[in-house]
C-alpha positions in Angstrom: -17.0 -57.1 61.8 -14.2 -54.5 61.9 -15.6 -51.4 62.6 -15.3 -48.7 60.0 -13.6 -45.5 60.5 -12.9 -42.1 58.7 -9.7 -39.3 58.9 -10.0 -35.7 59.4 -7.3 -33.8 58.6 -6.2 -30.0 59.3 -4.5 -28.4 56.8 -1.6 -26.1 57.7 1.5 -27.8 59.9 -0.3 -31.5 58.7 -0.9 -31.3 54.7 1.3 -28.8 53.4 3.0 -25.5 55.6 1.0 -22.2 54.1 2.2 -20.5 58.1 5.1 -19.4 56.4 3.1 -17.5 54.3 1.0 -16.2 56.6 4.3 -15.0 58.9 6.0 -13.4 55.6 2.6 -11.0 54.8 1.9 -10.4 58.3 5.4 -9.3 58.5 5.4 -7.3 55.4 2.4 -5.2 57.2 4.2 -4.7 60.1 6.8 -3.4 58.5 5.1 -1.3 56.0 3.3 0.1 59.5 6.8 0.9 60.7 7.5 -2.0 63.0 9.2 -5.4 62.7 7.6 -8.8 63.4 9.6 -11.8 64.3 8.9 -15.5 63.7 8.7 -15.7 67.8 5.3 -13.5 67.7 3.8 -15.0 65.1 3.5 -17.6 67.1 1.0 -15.5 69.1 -1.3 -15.9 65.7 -1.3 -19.0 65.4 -5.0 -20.7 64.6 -6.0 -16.8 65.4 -8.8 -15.6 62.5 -7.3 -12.5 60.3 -9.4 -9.7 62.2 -8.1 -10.6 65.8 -4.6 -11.7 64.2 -4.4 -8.0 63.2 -5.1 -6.8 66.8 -2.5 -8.7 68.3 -0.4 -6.9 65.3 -1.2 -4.0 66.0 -1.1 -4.0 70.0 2.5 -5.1 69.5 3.5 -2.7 67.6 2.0 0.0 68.9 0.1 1.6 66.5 -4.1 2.4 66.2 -6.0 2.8 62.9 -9.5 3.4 62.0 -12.1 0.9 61.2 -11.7 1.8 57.6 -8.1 1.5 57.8 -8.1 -2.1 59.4 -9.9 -3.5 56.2 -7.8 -2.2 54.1 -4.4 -3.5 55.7 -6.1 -7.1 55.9 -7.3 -6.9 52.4 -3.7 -5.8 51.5 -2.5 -9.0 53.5 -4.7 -11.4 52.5 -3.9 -10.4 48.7 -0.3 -11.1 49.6 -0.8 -14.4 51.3 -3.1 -15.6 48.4 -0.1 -14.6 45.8 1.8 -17.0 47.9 -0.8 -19.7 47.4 -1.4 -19.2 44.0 2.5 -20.6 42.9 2.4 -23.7 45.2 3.2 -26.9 43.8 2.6 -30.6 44.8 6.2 -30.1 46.3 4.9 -28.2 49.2 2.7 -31.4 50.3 4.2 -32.3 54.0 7.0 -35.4 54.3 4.6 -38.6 54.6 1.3 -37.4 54.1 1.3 -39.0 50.2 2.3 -42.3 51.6 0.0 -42.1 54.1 -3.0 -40.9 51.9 -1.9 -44.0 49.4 -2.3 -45.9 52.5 -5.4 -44.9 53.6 -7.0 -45.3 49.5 -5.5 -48.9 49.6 -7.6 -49.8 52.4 -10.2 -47.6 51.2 -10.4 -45.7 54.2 -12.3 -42.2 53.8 -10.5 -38.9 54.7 -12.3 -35.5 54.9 -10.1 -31.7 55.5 -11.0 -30.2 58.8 -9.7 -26.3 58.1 -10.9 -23.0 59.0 -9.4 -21.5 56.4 -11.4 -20.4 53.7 -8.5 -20.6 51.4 -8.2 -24.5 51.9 -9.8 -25.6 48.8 -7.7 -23.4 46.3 -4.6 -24.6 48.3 -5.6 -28.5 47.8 -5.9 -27.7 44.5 -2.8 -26.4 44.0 -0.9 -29.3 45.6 -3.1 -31.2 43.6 -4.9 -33.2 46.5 -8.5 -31.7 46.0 -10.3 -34.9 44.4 -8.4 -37.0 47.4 -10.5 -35.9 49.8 -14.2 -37.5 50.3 -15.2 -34.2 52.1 -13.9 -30.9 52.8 -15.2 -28.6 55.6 -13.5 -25.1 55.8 -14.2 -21.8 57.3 -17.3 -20.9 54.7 -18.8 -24.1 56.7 -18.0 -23.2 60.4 -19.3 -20.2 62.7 -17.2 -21.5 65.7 -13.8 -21.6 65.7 -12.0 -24.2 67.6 -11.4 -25.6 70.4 -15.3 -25.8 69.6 -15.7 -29.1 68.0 -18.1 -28.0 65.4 -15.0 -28.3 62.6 -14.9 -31.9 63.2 -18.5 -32.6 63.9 -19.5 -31.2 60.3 -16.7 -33.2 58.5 -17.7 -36.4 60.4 -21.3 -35.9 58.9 -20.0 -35.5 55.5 -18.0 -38.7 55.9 -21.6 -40.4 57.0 -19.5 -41.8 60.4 -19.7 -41.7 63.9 -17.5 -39.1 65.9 -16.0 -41.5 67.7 -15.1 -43.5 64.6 -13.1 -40.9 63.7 -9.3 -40.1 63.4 -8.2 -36.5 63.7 -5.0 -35.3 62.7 -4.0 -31.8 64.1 -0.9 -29.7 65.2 -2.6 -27.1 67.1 -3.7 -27.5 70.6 -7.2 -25.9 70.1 -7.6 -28.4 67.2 -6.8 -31.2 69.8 -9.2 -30.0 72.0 -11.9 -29.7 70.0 -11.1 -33.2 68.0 -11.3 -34.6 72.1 -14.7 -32.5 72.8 -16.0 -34.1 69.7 -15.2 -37.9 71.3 -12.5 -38.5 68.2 -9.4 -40.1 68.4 -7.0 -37.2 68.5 -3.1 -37.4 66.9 -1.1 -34.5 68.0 2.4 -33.4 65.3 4.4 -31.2 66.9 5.4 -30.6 70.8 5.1 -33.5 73.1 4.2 -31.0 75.7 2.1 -28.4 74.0 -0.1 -31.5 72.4 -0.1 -33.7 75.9 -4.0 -33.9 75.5 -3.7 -36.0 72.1 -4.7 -39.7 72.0 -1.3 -40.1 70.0 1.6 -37.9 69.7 4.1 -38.1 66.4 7.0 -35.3 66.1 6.0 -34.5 62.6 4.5 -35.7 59.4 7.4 -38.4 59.0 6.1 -40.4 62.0 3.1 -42.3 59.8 5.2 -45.4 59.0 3.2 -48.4 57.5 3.0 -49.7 61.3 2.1 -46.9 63.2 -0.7 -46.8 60.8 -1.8 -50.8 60.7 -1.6 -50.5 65.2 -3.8 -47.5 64.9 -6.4 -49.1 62.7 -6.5 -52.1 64.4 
């Protein structure tokens, strides 16, 4: 009897690309703060939460403000980013990731989102993925960020399987990381040598062909 197994997805750099978004209202701050913020720092935010993502902001450019002030500016940012959010379309859904889901429903495979975002539902929705998913753990779910494995633990539970029946997908290191601390089969899209940890490696999104997927599952 094949055994059965379940996906778990992140969102951003896998499903669609919202750190665009982030970059252009985190920019917009800096600026508004009188500094500039390049692409090449943001980098420095990446799978950072919003409070210590402002720190680094801040730090680089310089500049200290008051408790009060902070909540204001990430407020003021997170206002921004949802704007963003709110006019994406099913267009913004990553190259692949629709054949692969079709895939995945033809053999009735079950797929859960593993996001700490708390904006990841409204974003599925808008790209018009939300009923896809069999389970969706986000950041109202998860007190631990990864590389815990917490993420990934929860969503296997939703999916009723075993962690080590389980498929993660993930661009981020620390998402790696915690997808290998929870005993998961780990596939890494992006940098061959930032994601060296991952059980499977793919460029980007393009890379789940029809067989990469049928070697993988069995």
């Amino acid at each position: 009897m094949k055994k059965e197994i379940g996906f778990i997805f992140d969102l951003d750099g896998v499903i669609v690309d919202t750190a665009k978004y982030h970059y252009l209202a985190w920019r917009n701050l800096a600026n508004s703060l009188g500094f500039d913020f390049t692409e090449e720092q943001n980098e420095l935010l990446k799978g950072v939460s919003r409070v210590k993502s402002l720190e680094i902001l801040l730090n680089l450019g310089k500049v200290e403000l008051s408790e009060e002030e902070k909540q204001a500016y990430l407020l003021q940012k997170n206002t921004e980013y949802l704007g963003y959010v709110n006019k994406m379309t099913d267009e913004e859904i990553l190259p692949g990731i629709n054949e692969l889901l079709n895939y995945l429903d033809a053999k009735g495979i079950k797929y859960a989102l593993g996001s700490a975002s708390k904006n990841a539902p409204l974003i599925l929705k808008k790209v018009g993925l939300i009923e896809r998913f069999a389970a969706i753990v986000d950041g109202n779910d998860v007190s631990k960020a990864k590389p815990d494995p917490e993420v990934f633990l929860i969503g296997a539970k939703k999916l009723h399987m075993k962690p080590e029946n389980c498929i993660v997908v993930e661009d981020a290191i620390a998402g790696v990381e915690a997808a290998n601390a929870a005993k998961m089969i780990s596939i890494g899209i992006g940098d061959a040598e930032l994601l060296s940890e991952a059980t499977y490696i793919l460029k980007d999104t393009k890379g789940f062909t029809v067989d990469f997927l049928k070697n993988l599952i069995n």
